[in-house]
C-alpha positions as CSV (number, residue, x, y, z in Angstrom):
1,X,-5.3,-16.4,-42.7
2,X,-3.8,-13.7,-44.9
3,X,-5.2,-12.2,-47.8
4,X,-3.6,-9.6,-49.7
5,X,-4.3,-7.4,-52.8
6,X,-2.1,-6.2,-55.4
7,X,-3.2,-4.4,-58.1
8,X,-6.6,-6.5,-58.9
9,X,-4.9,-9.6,-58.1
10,X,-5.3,-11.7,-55.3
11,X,-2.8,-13.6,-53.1
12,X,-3.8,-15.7,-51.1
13,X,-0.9,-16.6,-48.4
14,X,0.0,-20.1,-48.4
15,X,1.2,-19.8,-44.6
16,X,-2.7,-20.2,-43.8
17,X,-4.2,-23.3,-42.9
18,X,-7.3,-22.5,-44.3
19,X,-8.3,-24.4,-48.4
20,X,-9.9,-21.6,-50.8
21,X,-12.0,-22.7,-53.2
22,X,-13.2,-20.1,-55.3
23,X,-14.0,-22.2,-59.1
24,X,-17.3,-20.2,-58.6
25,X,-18.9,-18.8,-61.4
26,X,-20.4,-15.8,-59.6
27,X,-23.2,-15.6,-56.7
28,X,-26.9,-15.3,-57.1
29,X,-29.3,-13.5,-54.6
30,X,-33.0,-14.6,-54.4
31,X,-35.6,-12.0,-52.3
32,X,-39.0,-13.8,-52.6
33,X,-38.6,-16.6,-49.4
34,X,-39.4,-15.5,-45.6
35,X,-35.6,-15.1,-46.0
36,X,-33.2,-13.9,-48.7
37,X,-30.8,-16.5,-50.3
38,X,-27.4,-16.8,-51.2
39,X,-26.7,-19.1,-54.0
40,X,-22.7,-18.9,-55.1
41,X,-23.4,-20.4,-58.5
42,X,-21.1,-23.9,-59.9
43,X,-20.1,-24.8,-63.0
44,X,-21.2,-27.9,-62.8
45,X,-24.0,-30.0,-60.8
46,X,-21.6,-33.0,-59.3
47,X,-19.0,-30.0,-58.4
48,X,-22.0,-28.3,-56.5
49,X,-23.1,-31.7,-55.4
50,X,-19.7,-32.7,-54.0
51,X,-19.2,-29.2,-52.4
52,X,-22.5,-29.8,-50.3
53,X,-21.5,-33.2,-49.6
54,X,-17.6,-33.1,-48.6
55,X,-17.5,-29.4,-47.1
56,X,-21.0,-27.5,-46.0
57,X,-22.6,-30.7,-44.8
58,X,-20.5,-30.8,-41.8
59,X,-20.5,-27.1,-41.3
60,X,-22.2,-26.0,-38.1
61,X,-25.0,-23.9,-39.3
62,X,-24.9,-21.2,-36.7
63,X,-21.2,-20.4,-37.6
64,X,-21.4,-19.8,-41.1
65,X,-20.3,-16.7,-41.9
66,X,-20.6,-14.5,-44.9
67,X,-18.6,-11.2,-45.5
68,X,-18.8,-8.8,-48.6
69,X,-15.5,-7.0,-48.8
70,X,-16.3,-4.1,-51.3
71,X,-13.2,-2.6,-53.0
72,X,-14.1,-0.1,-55.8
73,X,-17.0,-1.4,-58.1
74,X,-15.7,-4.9,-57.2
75,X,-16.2,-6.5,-54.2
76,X,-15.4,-10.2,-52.6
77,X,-17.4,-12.7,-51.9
78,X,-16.0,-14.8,-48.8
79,X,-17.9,-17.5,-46.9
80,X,-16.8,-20.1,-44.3
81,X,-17.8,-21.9,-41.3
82,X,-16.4,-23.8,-38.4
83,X,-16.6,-27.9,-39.0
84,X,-17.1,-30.7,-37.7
85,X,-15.0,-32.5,-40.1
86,X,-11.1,-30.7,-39.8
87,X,-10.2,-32.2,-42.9
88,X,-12.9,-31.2,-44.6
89,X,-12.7,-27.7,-43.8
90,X,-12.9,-25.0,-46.9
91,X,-13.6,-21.2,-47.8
92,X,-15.3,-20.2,-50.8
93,X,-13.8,-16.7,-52.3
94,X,-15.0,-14.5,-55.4
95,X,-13.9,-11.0,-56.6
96,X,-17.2,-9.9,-58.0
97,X,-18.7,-6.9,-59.9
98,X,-21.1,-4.6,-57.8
99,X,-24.7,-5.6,-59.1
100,X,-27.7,-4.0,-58.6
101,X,-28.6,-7.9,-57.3
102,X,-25.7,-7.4,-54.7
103,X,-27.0,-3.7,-53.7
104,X,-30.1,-5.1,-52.8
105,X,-30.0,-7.9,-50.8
106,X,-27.4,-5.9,-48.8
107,X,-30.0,-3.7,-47.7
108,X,-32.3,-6.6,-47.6
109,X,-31.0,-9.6,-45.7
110,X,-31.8,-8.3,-41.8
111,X,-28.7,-10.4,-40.6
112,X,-29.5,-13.6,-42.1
113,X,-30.3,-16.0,-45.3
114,X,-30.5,-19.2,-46.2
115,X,-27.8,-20.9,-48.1
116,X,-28.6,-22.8,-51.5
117,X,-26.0,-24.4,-53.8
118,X,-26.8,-23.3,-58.2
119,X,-25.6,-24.2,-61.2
120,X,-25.1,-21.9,-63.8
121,X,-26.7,-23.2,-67.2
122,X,-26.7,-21.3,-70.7
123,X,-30.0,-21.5,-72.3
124,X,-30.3,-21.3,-76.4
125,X,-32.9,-20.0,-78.6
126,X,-35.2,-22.9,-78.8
127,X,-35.1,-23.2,-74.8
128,X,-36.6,-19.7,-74.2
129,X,-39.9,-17.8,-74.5
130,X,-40.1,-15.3,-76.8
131,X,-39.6,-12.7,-75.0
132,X,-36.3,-13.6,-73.0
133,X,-33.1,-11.5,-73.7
134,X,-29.7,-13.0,-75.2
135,X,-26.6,-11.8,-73.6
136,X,-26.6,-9.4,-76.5
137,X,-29.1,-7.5,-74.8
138,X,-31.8,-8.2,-77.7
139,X,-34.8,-10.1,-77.3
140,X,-35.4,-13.5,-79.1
141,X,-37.8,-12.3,-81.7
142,X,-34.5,-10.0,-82.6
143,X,-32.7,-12.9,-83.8
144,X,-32.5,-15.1,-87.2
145,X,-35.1,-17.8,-87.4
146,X,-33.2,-20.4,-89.5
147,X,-32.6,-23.7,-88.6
148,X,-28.8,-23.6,-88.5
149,X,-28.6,-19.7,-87.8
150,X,-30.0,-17.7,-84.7
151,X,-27.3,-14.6,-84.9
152,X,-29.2,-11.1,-83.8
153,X,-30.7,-8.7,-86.7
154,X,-29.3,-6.0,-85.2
155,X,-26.6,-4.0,-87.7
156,X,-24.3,-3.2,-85.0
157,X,-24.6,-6.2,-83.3
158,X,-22.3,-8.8,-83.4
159,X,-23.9,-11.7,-82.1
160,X,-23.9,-14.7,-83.6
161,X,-25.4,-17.3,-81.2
162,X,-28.8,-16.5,-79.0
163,X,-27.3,-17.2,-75.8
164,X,-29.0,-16.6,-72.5
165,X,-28.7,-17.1,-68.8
């Protein structure tokens, strides 16, 4: 397996036997289990769903292996394990941004987690409490309450949709 990287982008050498699969759309880290968790997050439930079902089903649980690779205020996400089904056999990879999510369960996680598959889900305006913050940064109360128009109040703000995560 050969990975190299060039100037923020990634080459992944096709000499390797190994599949990547990195249509990720970031990881998640959860602290409040007798364990931390590691949740790469999907676009899409059947994606996740098939994933599980096709590749980390038949992974042997005591050979999964996760490695952060950080590289400036980036770093990669790589995660793999040895199978029991060969032709089944995949690696998810992700260039991320340092979070303060990432910072602490790295000096959280003792050595191990458990693994949990998410989907990543916009929520709107009418989906939220009142308090919740839009991507914006502003909370809900901060944005227009007519029917057909929920952009922020804010001047210098130039959000037009109350989008959250």
């Amino acid at each position: 397996m050969y990975i190299y990287a060039e100037h923020n982008f990634v080459i992944l050498s096709s000499d390797s036997q190994v599949k990547w699969f990195d249509d990720l759309v970031g990881v998640a880290y959860r602290y409040y289990d007798l364990r931390m968790n590691v949740i790469p997050l999907f676009h899409d439930f059947k994606k996740a769903q098939l994933f599980w079902r096709e590749t980390i089903k038949w992974w042997n649980d005591h050979s999964i292996k996760i490695r952060f690779v950080e590289s400036g205020n980036t770093y990669w996400f790589i995660m793999g394990a040895e199978s029991t089904s060969r032709e089944n056999d995949r690696f998810l990879f992700k260039i991320l941004p340092i979070s303060s999510h990432y910072e602490r369960f790295k000096k959280g996680h003792e050595g191990t987690a458990y693994l949990r598959l998410g989907v990543y889900t916009k929520k709107y305006k009418k989906d939220v409490k009142n308090d919740a913050k839009c991507d914006c940064g502003h909370i809900k109360e901060d944005h227009a309450e007519e029917k057909d128009d929920d952009s922020c109040l804010f001047e210098d703000c130039d959000c037009k949709k109350f989008e959250t995560f």
